[in-house]
C-alpha atoms as a printed R data frame, in Angstrom:
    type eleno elety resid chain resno       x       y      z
1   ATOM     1    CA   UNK     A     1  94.120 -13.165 37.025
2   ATOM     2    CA   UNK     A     2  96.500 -12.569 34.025
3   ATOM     3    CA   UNK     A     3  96.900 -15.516 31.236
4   ATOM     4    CA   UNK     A     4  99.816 -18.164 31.877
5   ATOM     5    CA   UNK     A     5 102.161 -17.153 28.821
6   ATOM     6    CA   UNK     A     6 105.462 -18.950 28.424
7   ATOM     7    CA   UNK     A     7 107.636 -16.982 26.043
8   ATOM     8    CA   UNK     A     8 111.261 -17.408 26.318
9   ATOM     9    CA   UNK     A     9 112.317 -14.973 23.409
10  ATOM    10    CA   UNK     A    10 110.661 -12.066 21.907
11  ATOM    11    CA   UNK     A    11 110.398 -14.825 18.527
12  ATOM    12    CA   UNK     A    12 107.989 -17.213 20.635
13  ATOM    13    CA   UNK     A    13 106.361 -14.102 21.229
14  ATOM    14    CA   UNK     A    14 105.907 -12.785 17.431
15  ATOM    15    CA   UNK     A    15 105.458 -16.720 16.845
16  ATOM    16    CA   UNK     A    16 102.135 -17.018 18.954
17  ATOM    17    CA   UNK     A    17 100.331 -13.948 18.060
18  ATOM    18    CA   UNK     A    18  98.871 -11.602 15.588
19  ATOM    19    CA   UNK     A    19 100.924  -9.052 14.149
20  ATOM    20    CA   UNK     A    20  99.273  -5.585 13.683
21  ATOM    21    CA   UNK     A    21 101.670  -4.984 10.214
22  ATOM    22    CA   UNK     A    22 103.082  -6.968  8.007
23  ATOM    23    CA   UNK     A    23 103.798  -6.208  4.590
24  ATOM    24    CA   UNK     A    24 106.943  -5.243  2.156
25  ATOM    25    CA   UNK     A    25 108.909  -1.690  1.598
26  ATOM    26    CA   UNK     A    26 110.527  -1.101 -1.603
27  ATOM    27    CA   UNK     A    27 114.059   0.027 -0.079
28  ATOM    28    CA   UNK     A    28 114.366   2.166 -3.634
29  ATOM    29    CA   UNK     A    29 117.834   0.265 -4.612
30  ATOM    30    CA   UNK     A    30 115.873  -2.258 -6.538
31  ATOM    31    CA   UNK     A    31 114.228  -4.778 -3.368
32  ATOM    32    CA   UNK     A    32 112.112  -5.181 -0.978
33  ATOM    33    CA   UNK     A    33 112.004  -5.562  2.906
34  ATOM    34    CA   UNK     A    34 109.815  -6.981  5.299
35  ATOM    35    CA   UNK     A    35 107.699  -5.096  7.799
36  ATOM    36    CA   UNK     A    36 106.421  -7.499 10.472
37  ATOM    37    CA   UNK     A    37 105.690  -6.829 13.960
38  ATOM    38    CA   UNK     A    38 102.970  -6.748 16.878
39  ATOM    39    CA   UNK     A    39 102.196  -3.075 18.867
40  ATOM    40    CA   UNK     A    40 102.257  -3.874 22.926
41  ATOM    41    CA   UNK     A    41 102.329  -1.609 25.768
42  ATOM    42    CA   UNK     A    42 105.267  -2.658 27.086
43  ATOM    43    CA   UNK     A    43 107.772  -1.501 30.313
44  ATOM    44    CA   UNK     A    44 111.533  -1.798 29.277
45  ATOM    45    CA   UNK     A    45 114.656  -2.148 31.789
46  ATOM    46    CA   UNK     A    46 117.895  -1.358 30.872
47  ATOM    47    CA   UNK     A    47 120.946  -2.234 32.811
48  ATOM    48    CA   UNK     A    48 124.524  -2.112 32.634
49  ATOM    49    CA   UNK     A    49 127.807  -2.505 34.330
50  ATOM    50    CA   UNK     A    50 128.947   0.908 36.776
51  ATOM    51    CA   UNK     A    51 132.420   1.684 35.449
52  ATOM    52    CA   UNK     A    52 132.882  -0.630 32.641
53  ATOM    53    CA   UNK     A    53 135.484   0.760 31.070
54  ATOM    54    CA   UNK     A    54 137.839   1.456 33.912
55  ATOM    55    CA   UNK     A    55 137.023  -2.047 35.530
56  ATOM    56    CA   UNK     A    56 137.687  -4.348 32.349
57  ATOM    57    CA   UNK     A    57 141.067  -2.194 31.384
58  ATOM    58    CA   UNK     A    58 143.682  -4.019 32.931
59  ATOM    59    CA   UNK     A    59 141.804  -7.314 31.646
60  ATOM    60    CA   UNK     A    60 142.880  -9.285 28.352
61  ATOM    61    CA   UNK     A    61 140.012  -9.362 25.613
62  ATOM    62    CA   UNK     A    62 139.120 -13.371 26.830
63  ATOM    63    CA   UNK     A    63 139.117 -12.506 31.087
64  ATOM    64    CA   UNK     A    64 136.661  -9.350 29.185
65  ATOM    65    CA   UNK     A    65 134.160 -11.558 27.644
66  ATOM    66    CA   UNK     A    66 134.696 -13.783 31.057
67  ATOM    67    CA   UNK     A    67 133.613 -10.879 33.201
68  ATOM    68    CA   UNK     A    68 130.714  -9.399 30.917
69  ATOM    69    CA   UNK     A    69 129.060 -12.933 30.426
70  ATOM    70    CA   UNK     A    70 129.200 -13.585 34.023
71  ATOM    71    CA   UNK     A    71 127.289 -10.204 34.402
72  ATOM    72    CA   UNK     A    72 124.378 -11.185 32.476
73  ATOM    73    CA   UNK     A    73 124.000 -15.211 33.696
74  ATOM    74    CA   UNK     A    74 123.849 -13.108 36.907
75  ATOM    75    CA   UNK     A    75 121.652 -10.318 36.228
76  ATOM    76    CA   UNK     A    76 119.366 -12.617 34.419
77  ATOM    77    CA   UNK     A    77 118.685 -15.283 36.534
78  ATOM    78    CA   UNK     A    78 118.414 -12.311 39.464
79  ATOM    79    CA   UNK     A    79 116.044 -10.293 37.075
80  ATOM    80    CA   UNK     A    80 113.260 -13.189 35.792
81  ATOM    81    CA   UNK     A    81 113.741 -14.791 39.359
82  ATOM    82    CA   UNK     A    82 109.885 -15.691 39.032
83  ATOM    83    CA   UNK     A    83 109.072 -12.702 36.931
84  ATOM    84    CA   UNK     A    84 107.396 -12.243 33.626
85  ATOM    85    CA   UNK     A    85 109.909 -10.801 31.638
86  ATOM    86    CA   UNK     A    86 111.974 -11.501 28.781
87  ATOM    87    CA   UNK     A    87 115.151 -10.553 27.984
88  ATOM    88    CA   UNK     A    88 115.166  -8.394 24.421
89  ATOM    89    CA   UNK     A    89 119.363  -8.372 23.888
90  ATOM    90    CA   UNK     A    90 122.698  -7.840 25.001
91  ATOM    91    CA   UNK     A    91 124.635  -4.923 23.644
92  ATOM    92    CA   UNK     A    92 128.193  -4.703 25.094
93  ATOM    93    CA   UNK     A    93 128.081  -4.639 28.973
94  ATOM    94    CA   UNK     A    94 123.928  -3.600 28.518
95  ATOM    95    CA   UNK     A    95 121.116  -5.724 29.142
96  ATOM    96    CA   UNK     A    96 117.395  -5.140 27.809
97  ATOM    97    CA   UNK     A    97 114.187  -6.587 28.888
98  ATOM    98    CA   UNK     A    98 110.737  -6.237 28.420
99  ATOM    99    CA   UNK     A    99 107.761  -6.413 30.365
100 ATOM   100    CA   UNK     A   100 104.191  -6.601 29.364
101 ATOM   101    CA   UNK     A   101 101.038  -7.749 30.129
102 ATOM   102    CA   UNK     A   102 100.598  -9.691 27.011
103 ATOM   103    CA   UNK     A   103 103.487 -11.962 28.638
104 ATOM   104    CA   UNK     A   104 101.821 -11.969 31.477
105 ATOM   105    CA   UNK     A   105 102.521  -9.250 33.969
106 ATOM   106    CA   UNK     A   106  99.528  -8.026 35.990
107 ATOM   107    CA   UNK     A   107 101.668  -5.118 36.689
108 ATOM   108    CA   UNK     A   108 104.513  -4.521 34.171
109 ATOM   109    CA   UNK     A   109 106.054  -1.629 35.913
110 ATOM   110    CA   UNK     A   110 105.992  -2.748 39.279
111 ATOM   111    CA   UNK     A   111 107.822  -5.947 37.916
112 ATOM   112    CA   UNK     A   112 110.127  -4.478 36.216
113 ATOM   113    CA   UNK     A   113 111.013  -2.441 39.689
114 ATOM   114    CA   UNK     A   114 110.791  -5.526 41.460
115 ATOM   115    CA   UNK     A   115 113.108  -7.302 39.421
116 ATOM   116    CA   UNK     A   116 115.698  -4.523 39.409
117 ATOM   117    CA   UNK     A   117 114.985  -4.486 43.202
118 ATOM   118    CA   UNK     A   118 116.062  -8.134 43.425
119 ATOM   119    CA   UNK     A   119 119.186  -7.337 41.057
120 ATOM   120    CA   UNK     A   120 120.733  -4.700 43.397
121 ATOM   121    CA   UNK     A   121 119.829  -6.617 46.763
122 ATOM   122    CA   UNK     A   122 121.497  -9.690 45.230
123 ATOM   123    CA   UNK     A   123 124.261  -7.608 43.852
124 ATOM   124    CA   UNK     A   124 126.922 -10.123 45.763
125 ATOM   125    CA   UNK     A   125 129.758  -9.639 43.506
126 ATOM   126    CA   UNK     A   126 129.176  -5.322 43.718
127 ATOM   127    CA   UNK     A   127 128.364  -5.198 39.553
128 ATOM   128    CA   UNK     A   128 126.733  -2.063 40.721
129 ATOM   129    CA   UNK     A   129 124.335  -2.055 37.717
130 ATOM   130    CA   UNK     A   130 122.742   1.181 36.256
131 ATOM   131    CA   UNK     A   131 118.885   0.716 35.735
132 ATOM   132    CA   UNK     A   132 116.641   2.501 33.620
133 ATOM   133    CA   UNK     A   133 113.072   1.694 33.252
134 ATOM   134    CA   UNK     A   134 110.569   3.722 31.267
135 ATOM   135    CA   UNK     A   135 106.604   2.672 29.621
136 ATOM   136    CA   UNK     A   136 104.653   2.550 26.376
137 ATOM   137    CA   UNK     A   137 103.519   1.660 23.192
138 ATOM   138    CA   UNK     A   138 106.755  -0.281 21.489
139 ATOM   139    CA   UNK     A   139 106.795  -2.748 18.579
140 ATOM   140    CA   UNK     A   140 108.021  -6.253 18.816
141 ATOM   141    CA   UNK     A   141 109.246  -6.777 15.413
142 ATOM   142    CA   UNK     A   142 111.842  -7.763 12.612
143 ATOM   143    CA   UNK     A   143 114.535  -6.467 11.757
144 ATOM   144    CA   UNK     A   144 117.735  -6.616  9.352
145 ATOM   145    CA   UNK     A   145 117.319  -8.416  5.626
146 ATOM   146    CA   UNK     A   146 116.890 -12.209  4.546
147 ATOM   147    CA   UNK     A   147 120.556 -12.294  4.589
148 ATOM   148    CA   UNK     A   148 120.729 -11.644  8.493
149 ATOM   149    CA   UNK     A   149 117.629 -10.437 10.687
150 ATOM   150    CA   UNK     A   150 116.650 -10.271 14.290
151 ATOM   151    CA   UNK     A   151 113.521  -9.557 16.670
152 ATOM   152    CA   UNK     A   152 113.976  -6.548 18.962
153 ATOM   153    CA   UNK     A   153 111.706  -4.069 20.261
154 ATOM   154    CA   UNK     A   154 111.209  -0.658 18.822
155 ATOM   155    CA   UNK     A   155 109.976   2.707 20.425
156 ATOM   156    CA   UNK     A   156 110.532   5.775 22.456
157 ATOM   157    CA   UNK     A   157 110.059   3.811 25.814
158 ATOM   158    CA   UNK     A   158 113.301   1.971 24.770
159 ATOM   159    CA   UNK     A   159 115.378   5.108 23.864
160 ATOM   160    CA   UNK     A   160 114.270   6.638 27.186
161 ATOM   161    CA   UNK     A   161 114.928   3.284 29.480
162 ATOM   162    CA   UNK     A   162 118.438   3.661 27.888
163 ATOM   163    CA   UNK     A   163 118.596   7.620 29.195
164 ATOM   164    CA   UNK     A   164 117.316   6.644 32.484
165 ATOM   165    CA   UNK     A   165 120.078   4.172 33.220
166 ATOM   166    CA   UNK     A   166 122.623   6.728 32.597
167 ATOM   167    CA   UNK     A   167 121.158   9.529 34.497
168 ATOM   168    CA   UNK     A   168 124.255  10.234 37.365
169 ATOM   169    CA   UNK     A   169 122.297  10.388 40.821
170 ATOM   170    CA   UNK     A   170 122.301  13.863 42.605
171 ATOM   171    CA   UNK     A   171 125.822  14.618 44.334
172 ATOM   172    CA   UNK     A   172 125.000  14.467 47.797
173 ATOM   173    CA   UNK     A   173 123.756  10.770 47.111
174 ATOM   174    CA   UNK     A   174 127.260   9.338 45.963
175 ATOM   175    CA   UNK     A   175 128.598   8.486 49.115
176 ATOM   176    CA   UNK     A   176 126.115   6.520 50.296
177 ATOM   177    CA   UNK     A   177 124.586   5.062 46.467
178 ATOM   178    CA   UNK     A   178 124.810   1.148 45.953
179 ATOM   179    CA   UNK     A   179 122.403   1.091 43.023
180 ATOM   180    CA   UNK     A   180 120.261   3.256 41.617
181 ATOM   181    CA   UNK     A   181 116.363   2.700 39.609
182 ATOM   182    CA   UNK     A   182 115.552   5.581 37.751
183 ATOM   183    CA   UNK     A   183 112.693   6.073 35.819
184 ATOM   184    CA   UNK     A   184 110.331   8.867 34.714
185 ATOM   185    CA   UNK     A   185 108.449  10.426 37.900
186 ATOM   186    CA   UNK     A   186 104.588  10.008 36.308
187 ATOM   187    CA   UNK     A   187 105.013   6.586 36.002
188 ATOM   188    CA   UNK     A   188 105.199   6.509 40.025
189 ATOM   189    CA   UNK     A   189 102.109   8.353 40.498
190 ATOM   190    CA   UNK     A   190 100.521   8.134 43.529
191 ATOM   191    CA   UNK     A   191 102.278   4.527 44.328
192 ATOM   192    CA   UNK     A   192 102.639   3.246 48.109
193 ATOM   193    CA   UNK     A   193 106.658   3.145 48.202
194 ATOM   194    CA   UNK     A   194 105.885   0.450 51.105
195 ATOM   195    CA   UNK     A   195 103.917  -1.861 48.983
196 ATOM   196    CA   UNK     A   196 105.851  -2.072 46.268
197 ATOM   197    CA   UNK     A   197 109.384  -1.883 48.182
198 ATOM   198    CA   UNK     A   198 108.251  -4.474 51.122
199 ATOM   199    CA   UNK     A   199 110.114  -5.153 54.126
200 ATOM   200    CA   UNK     A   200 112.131  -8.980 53.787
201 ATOM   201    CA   UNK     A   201 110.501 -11.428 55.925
202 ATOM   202    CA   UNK     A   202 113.270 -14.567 56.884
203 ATOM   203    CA   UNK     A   203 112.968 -17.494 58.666
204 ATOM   204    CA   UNK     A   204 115.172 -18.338 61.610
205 ATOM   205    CA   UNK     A   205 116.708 -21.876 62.231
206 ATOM   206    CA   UNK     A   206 114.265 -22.531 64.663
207 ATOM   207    CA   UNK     A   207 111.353 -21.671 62.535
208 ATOM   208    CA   UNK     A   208 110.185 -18.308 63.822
209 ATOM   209    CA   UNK     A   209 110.272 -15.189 61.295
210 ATOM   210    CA   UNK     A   210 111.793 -11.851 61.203
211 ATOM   211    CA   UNK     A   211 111.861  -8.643 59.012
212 ATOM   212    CA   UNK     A   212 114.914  -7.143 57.766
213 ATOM   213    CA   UNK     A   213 114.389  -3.111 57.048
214 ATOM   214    CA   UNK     A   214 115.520  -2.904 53.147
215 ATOM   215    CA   UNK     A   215 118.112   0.268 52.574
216 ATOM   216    CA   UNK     A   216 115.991   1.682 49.897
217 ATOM   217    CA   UNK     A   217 115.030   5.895 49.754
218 ATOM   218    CA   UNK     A   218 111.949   6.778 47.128
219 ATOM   219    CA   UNK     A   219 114.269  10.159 46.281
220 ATOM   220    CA   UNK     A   220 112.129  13.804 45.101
221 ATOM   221    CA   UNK     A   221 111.361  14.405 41.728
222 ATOM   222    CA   UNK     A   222 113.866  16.227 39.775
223 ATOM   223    CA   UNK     A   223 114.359  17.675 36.297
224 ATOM   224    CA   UNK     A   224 117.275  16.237 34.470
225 ATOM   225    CA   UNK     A   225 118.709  16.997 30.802
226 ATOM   226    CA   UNK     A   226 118.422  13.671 28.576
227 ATOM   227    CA   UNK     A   227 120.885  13.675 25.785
228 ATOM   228    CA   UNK     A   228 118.716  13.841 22.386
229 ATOM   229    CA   UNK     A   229 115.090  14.141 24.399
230 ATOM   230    CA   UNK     A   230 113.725  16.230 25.660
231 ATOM   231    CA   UNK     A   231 114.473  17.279 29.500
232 ATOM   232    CA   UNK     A   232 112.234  14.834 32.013
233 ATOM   233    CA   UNK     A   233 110.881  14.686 35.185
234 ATOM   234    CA   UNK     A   234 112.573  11.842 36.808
235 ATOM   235    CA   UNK     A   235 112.364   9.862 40.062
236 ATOM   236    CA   UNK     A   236 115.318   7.645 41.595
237 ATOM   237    CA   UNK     A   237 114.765   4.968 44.035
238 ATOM   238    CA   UNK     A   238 118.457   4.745 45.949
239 ATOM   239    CA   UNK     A   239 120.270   1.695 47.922
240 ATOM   240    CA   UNK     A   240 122.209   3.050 50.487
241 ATOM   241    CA   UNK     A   241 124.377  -0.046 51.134
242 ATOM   242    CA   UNK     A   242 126.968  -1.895 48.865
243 ATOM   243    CA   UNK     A   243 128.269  -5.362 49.028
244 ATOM   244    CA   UNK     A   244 131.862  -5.742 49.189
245 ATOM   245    CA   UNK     A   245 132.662  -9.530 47.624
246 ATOM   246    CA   UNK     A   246 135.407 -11.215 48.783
247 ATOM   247    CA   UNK     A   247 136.527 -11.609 44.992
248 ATOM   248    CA   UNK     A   248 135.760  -9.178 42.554
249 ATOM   249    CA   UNK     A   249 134.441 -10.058 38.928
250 ATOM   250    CA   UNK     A   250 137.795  -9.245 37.723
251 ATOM   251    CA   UNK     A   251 139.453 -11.008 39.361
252 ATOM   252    CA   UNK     A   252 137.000 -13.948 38.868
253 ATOM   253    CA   UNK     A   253 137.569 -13.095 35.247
254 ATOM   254    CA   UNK     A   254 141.451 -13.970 35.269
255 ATOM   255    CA   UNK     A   255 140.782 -16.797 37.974
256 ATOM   256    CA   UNK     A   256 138.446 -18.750 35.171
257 ATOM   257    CA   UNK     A   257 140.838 -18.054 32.330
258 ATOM   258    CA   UNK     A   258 143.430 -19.455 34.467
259 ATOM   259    CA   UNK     A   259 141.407 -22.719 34.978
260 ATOM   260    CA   UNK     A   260 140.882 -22.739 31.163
261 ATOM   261    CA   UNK     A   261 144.319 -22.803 30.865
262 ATOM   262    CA   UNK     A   262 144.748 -25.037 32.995
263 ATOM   263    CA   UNK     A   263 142.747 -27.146 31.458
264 ATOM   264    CA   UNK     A   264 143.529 -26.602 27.904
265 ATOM   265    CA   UNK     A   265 140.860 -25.256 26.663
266 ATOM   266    CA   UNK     A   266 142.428 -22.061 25.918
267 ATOM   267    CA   UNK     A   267 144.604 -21.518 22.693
268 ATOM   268    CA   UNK     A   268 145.677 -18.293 21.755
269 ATOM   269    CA   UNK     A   269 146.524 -17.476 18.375
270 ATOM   270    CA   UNK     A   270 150.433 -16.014 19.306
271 ATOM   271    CA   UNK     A   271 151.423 -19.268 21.570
């Protein structure tokens, strides 16, 4: 049985352990900069919005930030929905998080599936998110000056989570693609695609169960070029269904600012 860990930031993380450096570079203009950080093996999941650009054009900069903050309360209450991950940053429409046994995950990888598997099943408002996932040594650490610093995670795995989420899925796929997990093929190994993608089991009003068949298809390994890596052996686990919401996020976007509005507790600068 793993350890019951409790980190809510990457900083409680650093906080509560031992870090493996942690010293000072002279930056060779005349001062020095800190070098603090722990080594983990570590899974990381990128996501981001499908289409970002084309979806948020027709949107003001305010019904913009509206739509990309409601994408990550949503992703990230979907994603740690009883899962032992923790959520590294947000960079524009991308989210990062990290699993790892030393916060707690008997099986980082499979988690960090599991969570994305929740994410696209749960998908109600059709975000469509891109996920990458990839594994290995990274460094929790430091970074920036005294005048302005932050704790992020460091490493190849990251770079190539980042890849993986913008991999485009084979052509004959498109029709039929909801969301799409990719990730390199040797972390799958010899995995039971039924064990770690589970039927649903639901409960009827009258207290009996059922199983709903999930849409999900474990696709063949392929080669694909990654821009500024080397080419990798990837593997793509496909939802062949969508959700088509009733509202969009856009328009939920220009709803809300209208209730700000409304409200008053909007004030542009030109009014």
């Amino acid at each position: 049985m793993s350890a019951k860990y409790n980190y809510n930031s990457l900083e409680d993380f650093l906080i509560s352990t031992t870090l493996t450096v942690d010293g000072q570079i002279d930056d060779g203009w005349g001062a020095l900069f800190p070098v603090k950080g722990r080594e983990i093996e570590a899974t990381i999941l990128f996501s981001d919005i499908s289409g970002f650009s084309k979806r948020t054009s027709n949107l003001n900069a305010t019904e913009t930030l509206i739509f990309v903050n409601h994408f990550f309360a949503w992703i990230t209450a979907e994603a740690l929905c009883s899962k032992k991950g923790i959520v590294d940053k947000y960079i524009g429409d991308e989210m990062m998080m990290v699993f790892s046994r030393r916060f707690g995950s008997d099986d980082p990888f499979k988690e960090a599936v599991e969570a994305a598997r929740f994410m696209a099943e749960n998908d109600a408002y059709s975000f469509c998110p891109h996920i990458g996932i990839a594994s290995g040594q990274v460094i929790v650490g430091y970074v920036g000056t005294p005048m302005k610093y932050n704790c992020s995670v460091f490493g190849s795995p990251v770079a190539l989570a980042s890849r993986c989420a913008s991999v485009k899925t084979a052509e004959s796929d498109n029709a039929i693609q909801g969301c799409s997990i990719v990730f390199p093929a040797d972390e799958w190994g010899s995995r039971d695609f039924d064990k770690v993608f589970p039927t649903q089991k639901y409960r009827n009003l009258n207290g009996t169960t059922f199983e709903q068949p999930h849409a999900w298809n474990l696709k063949d390994p392929r080669v694909v070029e990654m821009k500024n890596l080397p080419d990798i052996q990837i593997q793509e686990i496909i939802l062949q269904s969508m959700h088509f919401p009733q509202e969009s996020p856009e328009e939920r976007a220009r709803t809300a600012l209208q209730s700000l509005k409304e409200t008053n507790r909007y004030w542009p600068e030109d009014a």
